[in-house]
mmCIF file as gemmi writes it, N, C-alpha and C atoms, coordinates in Angstrom:
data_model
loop_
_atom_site.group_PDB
_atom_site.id
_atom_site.type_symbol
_atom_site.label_atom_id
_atom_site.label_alt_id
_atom_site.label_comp_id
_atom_site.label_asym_id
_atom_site.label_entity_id
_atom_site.label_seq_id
_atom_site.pdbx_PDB_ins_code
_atom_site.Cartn_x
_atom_site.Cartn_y
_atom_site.Cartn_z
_atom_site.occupancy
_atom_site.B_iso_or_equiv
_atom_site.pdbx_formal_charge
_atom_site.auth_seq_id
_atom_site.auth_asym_id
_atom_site.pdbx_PDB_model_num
ATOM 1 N N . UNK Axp A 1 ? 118.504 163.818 310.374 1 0 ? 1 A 1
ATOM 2 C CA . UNK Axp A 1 ? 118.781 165.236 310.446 1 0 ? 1 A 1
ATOM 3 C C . UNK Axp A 1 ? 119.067 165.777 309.046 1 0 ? 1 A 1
ATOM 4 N N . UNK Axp A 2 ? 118.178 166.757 308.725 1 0 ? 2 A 1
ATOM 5 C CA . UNK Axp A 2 ? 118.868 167.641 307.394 1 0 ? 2 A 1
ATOM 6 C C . UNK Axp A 2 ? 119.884 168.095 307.475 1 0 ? 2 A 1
ATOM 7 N N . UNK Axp A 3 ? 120.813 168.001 306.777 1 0 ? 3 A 1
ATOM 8 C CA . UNK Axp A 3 ? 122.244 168.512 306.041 1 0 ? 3 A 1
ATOM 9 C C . UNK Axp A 3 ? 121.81 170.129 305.855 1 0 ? 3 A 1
ATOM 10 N N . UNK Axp A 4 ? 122.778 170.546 306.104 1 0 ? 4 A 1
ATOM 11 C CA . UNK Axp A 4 ? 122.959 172.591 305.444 1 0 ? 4 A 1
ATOM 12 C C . UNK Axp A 4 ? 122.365 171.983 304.132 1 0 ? 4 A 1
ATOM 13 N N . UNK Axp A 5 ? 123.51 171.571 303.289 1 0 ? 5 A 1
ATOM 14 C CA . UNK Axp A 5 ? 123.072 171.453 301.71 1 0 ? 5 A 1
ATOM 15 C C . UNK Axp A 5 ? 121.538 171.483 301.314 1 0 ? 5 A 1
ATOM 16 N N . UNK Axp A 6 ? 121.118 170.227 301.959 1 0 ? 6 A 1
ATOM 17 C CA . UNK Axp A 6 ? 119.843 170.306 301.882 1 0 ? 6 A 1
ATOM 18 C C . UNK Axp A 6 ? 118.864 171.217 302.312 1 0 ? 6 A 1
ATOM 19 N N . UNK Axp A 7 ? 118.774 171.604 303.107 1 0 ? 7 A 1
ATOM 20 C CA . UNK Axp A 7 ? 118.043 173.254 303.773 1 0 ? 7 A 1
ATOM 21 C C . UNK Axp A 7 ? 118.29 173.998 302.918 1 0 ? 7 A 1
ATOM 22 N N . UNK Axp A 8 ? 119.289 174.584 302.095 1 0 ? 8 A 1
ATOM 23 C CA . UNK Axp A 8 ? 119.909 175.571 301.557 1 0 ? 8 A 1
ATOM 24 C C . UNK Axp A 8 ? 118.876 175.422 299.919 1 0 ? 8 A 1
ATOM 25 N N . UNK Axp A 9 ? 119.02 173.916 299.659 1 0 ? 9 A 1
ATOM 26 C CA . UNK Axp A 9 ? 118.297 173.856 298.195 1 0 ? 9 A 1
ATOM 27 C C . UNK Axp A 9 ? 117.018 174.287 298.555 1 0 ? 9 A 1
ATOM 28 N N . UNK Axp A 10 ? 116.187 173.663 300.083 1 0 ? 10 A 1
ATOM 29 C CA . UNK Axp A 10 ? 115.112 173.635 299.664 1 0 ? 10 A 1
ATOM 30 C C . UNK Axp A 10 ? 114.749 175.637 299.736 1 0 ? 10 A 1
ATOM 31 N N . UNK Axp A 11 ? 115.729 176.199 300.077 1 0 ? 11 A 1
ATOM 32 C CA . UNK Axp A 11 ? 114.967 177.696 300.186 1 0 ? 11 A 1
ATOM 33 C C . UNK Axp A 11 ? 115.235 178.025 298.818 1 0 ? 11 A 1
ATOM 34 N N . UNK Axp A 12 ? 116.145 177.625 297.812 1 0 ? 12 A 1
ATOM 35 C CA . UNK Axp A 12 ? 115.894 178.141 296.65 1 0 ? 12 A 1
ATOM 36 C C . UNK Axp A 12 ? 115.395 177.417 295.828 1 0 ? 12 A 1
ATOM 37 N N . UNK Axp A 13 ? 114.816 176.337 296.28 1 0 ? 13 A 1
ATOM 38 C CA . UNK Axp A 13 ? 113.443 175.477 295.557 1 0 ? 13 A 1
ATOM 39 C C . UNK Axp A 13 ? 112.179 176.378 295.523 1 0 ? 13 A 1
ATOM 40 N N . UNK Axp A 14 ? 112.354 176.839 297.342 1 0 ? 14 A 1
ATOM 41 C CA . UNK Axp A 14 ? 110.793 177.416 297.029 1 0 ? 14 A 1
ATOM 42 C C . UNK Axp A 14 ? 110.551 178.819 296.405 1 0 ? 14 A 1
ATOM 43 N N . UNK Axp A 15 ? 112.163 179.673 296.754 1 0 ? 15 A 1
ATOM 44 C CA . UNK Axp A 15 ? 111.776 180.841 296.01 1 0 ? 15 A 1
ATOM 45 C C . UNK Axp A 15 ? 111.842 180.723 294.475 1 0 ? 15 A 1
ATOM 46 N N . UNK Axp A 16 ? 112.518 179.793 294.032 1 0 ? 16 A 1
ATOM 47 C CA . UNK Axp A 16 ? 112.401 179.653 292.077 1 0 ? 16 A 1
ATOM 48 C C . UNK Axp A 16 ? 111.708 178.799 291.939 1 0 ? 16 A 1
ATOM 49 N N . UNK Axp A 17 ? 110.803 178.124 292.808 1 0 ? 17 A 1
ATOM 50 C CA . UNK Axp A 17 ? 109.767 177.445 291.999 1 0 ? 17 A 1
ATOM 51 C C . UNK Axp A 17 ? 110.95 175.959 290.681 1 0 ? 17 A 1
ATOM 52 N N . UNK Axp A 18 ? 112.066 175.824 291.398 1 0 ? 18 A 1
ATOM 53 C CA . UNK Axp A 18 ? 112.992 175.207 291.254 1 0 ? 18 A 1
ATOM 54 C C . UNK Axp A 18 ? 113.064 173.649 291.41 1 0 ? 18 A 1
ATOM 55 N N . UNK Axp A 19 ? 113.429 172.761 290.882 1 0 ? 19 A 1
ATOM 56 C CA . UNK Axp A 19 ? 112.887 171.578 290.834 1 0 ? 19 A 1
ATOM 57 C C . UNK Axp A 19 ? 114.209 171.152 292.364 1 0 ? 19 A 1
ATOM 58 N N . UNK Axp A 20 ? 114.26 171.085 293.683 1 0 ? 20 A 1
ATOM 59 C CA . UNK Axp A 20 ? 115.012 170.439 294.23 1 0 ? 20 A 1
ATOM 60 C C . UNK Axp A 20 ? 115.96 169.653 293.919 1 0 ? 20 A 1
ATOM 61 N N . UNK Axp A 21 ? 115.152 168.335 293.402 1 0 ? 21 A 1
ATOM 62 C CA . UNK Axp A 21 ? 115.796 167.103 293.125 1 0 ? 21 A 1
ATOM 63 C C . UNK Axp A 21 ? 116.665 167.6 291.538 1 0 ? 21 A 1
ATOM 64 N N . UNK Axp A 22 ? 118.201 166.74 291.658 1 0 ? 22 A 1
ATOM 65 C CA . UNK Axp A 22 ? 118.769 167.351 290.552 1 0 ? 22 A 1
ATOM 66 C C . UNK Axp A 22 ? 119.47 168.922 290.241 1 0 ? 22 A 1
ATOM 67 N N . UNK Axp A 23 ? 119.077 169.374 291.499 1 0 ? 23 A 1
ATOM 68 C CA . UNK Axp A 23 ? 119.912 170.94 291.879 1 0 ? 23 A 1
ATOM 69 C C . UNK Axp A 23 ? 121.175 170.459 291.989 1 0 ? 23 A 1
ATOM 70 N N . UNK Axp A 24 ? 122.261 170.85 291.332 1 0 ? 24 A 1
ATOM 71 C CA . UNK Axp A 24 ? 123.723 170.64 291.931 1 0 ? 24 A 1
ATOM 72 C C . UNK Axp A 24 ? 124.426 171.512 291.987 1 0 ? 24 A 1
ATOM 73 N N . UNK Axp A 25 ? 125.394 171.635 292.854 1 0 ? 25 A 1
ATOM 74 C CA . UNK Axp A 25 ? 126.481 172.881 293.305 1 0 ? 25 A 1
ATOM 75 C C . UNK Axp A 25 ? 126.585 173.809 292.433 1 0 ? 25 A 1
ATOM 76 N N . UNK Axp A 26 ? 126.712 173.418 291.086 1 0 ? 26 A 1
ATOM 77 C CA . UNK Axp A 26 ? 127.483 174.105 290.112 1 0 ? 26 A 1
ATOM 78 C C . UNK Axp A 26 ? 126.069 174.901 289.485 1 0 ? 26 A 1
ATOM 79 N N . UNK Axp A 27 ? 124.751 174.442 289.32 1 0 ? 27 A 1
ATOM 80 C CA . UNK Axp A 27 ? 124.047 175.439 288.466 1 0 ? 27 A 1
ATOM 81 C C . UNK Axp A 27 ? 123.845 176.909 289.33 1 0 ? 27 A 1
ATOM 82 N N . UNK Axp A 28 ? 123.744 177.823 288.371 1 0 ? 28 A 1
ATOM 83 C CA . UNK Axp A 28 ? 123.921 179.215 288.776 1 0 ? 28 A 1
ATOM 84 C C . UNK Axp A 28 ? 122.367 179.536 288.71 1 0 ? 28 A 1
ATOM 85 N N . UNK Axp A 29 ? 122.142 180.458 290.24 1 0 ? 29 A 1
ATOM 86 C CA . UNK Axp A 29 ? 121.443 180.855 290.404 1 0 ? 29 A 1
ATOM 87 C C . UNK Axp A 29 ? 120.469 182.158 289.129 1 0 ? 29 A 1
ATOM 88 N N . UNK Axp A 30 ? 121.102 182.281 288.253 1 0 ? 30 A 1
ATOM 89 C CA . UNK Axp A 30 ? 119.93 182.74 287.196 1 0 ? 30 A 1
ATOM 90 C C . UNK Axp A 30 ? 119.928 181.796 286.528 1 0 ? 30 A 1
ATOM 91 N N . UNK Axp A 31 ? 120.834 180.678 285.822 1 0 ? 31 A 1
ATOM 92 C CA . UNK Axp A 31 ? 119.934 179.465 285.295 1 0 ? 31 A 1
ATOM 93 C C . UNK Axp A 31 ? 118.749 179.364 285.717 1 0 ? 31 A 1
ATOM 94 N N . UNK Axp A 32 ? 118.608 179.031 287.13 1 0 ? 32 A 1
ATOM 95 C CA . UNK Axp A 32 ? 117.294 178.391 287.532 1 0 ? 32 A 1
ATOM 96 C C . UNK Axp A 32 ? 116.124 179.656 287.385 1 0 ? 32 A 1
ATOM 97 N N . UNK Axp A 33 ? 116.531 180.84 286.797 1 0 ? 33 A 1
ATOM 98 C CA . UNK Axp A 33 ? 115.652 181.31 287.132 1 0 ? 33 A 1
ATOM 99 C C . UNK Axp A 33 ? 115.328 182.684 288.363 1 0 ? 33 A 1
ATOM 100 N N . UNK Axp A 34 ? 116.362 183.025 288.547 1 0 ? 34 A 1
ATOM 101 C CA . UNK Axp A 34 ? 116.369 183.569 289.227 1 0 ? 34 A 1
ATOM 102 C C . UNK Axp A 34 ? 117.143 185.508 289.009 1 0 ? 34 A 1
ATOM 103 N N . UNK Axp A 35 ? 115.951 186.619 289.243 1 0 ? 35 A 1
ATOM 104 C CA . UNK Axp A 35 ? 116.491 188.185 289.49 1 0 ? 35 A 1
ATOM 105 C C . UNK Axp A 35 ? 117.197 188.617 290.348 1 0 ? 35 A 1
ATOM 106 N N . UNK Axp A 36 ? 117.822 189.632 290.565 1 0 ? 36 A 1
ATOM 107 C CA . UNK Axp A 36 ? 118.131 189.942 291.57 1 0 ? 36 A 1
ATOM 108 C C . UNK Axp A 36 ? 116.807 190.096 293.182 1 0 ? 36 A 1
ATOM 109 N N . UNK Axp A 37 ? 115.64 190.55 292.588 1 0 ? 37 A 1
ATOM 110 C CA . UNK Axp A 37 ? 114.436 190.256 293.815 1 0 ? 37 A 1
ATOM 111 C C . UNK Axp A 37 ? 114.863 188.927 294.528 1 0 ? 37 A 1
ATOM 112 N N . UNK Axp A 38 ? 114.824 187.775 293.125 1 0 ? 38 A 1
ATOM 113 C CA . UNK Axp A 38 ? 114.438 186.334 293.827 1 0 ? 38 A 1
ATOM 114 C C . UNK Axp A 38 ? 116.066 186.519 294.877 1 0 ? 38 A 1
ATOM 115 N N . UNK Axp A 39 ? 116.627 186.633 294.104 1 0 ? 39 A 1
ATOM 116 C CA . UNK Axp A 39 ? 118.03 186.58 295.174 1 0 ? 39 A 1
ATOM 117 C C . UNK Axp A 39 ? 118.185 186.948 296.293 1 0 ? 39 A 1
ATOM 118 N N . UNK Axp A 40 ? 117.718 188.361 296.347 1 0 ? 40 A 1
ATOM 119 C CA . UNK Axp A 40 ? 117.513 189.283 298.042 1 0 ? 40 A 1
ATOM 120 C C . UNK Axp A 40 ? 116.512 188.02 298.396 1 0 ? 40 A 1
ATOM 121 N N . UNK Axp A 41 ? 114.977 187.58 298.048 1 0 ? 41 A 1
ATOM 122 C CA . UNK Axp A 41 ? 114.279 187.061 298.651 1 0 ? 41 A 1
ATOM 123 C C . UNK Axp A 41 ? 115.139 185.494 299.308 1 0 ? 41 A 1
ATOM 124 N N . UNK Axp A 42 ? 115.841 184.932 298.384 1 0 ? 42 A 1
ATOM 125 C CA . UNK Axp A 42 ? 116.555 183.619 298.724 1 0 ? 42 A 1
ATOM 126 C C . UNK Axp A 42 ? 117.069 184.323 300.136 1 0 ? 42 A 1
ATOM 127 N N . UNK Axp A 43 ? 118.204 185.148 300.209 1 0 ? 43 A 1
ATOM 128 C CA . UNK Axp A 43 ? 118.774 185.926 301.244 1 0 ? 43 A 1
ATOM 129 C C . UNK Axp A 43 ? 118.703 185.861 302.713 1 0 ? 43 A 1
ATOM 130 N N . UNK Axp A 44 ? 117.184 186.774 302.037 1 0 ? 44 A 1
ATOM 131 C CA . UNK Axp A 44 ? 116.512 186.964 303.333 1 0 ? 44 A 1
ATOM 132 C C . UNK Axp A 44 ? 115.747 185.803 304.025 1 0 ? 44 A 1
ATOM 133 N N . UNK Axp A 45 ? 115.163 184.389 303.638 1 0 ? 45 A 1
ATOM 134 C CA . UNK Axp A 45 ? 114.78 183.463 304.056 1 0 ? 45 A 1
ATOM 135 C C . UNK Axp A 45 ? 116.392 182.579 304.529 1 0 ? 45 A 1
ATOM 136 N N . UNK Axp A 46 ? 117.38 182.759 303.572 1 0 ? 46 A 1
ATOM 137 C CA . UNK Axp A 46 ? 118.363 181.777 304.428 1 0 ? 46 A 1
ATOM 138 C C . UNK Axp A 46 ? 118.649 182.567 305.75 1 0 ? 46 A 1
ATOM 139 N N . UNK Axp A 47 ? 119.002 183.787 305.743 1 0 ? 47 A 1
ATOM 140 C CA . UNK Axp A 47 ? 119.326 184.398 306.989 1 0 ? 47 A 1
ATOM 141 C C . UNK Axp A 47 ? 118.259 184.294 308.109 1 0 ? 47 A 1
ATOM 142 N N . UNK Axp A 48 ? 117.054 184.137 307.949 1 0 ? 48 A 1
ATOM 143 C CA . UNK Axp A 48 ? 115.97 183.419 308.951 1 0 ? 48 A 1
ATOM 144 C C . UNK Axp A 48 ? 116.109 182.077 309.022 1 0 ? 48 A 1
ATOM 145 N N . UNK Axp A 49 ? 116.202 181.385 308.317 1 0 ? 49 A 1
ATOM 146 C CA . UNK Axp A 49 ? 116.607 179.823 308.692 1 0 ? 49 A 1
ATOM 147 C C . UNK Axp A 49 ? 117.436 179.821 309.497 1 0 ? 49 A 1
ATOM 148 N N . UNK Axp A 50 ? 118.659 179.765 309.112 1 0 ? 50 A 1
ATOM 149 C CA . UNK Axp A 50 ? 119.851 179.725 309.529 1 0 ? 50 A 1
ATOM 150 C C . UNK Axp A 50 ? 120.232 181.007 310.82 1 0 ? 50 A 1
ATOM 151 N N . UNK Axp A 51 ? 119.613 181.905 311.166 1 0 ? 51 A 1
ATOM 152 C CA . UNK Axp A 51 ? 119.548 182.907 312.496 1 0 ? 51 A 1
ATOM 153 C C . UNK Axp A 51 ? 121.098 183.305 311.684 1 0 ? 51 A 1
ATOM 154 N N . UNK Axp A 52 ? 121.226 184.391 310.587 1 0 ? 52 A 1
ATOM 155 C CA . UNK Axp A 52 ? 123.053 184.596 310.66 1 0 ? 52 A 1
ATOM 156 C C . UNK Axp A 52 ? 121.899 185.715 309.866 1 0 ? 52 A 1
ATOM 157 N N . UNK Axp A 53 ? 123.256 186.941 309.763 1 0 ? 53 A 1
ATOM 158 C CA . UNK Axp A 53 ? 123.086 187.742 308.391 1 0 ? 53 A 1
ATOM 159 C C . UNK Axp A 53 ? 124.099 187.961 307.494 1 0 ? 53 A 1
ATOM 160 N N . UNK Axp A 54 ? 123.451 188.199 306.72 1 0 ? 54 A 1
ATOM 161 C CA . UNK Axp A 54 ? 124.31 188.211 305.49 1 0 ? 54 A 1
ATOM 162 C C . UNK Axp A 54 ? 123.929 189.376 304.431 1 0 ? 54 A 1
ATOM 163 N N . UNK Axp A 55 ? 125.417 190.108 304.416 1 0 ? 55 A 1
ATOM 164 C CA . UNK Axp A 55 ? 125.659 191.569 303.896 1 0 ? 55 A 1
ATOM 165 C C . UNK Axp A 55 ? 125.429 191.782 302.472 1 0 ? 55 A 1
ATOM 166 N N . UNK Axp A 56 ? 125.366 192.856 301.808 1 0 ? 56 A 1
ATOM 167 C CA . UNK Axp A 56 ? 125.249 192.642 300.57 1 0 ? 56 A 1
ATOM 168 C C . UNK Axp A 56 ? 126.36 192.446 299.75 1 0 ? 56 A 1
ATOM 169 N N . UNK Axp A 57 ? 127.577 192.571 300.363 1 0 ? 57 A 1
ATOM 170 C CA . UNK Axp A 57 ? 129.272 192.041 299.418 1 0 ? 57 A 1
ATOM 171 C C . UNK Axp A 57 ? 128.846 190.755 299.15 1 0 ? 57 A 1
ATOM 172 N N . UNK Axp A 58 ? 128.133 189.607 300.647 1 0 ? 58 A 1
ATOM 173 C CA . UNK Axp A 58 ? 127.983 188.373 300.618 1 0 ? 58 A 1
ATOM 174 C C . UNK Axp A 58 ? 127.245 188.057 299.434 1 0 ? 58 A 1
ATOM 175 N N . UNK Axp A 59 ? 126.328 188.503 299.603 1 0 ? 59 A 1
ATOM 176 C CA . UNK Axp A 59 ? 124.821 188.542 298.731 1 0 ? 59 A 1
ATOM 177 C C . UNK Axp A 59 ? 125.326 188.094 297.205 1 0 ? 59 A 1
ATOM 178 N N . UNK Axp A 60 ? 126.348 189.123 296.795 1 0 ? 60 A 1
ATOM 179 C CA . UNK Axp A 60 ? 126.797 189.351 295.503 1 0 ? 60 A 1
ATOM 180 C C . UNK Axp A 60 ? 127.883 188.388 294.949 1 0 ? 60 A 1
ATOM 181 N N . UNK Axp A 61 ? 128.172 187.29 296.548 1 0 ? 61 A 1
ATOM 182 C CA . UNK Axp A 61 ? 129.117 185.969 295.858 1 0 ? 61 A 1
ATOM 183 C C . UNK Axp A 61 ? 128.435 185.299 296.305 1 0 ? 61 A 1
ATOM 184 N N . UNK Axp A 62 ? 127.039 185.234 295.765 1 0 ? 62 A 1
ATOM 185 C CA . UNK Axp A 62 ? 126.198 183.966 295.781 1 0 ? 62 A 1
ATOM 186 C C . UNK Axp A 62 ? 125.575 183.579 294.411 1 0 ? 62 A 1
ATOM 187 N N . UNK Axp A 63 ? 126.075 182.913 293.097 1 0 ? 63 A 1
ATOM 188 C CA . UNK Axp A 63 ? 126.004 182.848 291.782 1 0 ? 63 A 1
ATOM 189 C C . UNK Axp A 63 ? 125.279 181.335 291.682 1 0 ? 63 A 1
ATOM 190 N N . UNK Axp A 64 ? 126.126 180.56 292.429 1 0 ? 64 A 1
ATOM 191 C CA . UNK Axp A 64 ? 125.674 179.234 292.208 1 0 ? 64 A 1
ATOM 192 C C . UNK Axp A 64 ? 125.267 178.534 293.698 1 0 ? 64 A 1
ATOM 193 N N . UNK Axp A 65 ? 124.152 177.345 293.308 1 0 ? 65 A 1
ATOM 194 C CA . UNK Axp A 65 ? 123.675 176.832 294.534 1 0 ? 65 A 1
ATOM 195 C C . UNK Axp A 65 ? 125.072 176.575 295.537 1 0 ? 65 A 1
ATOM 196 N N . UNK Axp A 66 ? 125.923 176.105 294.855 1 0 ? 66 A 1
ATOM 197 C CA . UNK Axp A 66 ? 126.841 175.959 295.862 1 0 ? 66 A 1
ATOM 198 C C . UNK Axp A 66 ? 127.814 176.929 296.529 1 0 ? 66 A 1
ATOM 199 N N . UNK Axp A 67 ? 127.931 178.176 295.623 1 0 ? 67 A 1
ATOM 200 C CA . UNK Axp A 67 ? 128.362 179.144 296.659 1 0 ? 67 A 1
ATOM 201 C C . UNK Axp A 67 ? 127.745 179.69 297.868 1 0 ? 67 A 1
ATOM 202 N N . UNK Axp A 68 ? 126.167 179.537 297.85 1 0 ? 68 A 1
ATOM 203 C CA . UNK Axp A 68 ? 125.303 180.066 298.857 1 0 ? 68 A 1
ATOM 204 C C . UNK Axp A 68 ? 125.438 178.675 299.85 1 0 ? 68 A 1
ATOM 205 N N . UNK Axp A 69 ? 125.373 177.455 299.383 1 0 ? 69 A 1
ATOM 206 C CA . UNK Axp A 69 ? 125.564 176.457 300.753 1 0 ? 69 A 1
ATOM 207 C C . UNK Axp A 69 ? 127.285 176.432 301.118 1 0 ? 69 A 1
ATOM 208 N N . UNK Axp A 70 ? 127.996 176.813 300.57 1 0 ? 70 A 1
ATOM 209 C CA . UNK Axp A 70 ? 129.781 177.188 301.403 1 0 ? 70 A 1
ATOM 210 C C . UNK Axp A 70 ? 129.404 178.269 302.107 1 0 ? 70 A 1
ATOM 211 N N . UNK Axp A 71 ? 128.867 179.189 302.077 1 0 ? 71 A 1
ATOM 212 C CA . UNK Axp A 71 ? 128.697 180.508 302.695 1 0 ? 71 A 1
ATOM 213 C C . UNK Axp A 71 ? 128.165 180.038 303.854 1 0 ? 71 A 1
ATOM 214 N N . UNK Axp A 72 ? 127.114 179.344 303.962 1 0 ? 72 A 1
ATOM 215 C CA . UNK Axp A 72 ? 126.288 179.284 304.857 1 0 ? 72 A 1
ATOM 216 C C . UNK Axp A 72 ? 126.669 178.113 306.14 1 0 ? 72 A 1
ATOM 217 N N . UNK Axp A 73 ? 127.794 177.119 305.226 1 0 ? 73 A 1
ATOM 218 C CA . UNK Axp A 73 ? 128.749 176.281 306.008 1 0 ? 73 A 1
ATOM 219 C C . UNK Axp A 73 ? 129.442 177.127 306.707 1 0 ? 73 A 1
ATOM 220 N N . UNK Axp A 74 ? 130.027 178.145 305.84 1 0 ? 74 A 1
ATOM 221 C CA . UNK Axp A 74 ? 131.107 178.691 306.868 1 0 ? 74 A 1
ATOM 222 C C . UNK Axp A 74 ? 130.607 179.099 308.126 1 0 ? 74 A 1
ATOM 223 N N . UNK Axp A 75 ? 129.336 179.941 307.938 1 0 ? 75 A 1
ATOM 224 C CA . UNK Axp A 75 ? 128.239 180.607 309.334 1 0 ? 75 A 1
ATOM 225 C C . UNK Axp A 75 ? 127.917 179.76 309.933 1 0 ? 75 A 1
ATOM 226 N N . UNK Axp A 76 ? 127.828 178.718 310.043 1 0 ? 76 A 1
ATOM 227 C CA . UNK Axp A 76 ? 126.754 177.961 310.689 1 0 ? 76 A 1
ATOM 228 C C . UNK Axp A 76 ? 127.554 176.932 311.314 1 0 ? 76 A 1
ATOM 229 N N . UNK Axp A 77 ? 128.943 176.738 310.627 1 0 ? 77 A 1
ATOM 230 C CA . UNK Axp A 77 ? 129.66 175.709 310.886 1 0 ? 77 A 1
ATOM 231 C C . UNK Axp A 77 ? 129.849 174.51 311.075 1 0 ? 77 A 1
């Protein structure tokens, strides 16, 4: 079974064209590469994965891979 964590990298693997392997909690989502577009786009694919939504206050404490997979722990539980 995939882990959240893992689901979570691979949607911002595919929207930054982001190397998966070697993603860790702490790099920030414009390190890798990433605008505010890619961000709404990350967003909007986790909130289809995961069936939750997520507001734009949320949106805006999502900096690093690992704030977007705590967020998505908390929803998903």
């Amino acid at each position: 079974m995939i882990d959240i964590a893992e689901r979570v990298r691979e949607v911002i693997a595919l929207h930054l064209g982001a190397a998966e392997t070697g993603m860790t909690e702490d790099a920030k989502l414009v390190d890798l590469g990433a605008d505010s577009l890619d961000v709404y786009e990350v967003v909007m694919s986790l909130e289809e994965k995961f069936n939750i939504h997520i507001t734009d206050h949320d949106t805006a404490c999502f900096v690093t891979v690992g704030d977007a997979i705590a967020f998505i722990r908390s929803k998903v539980g």
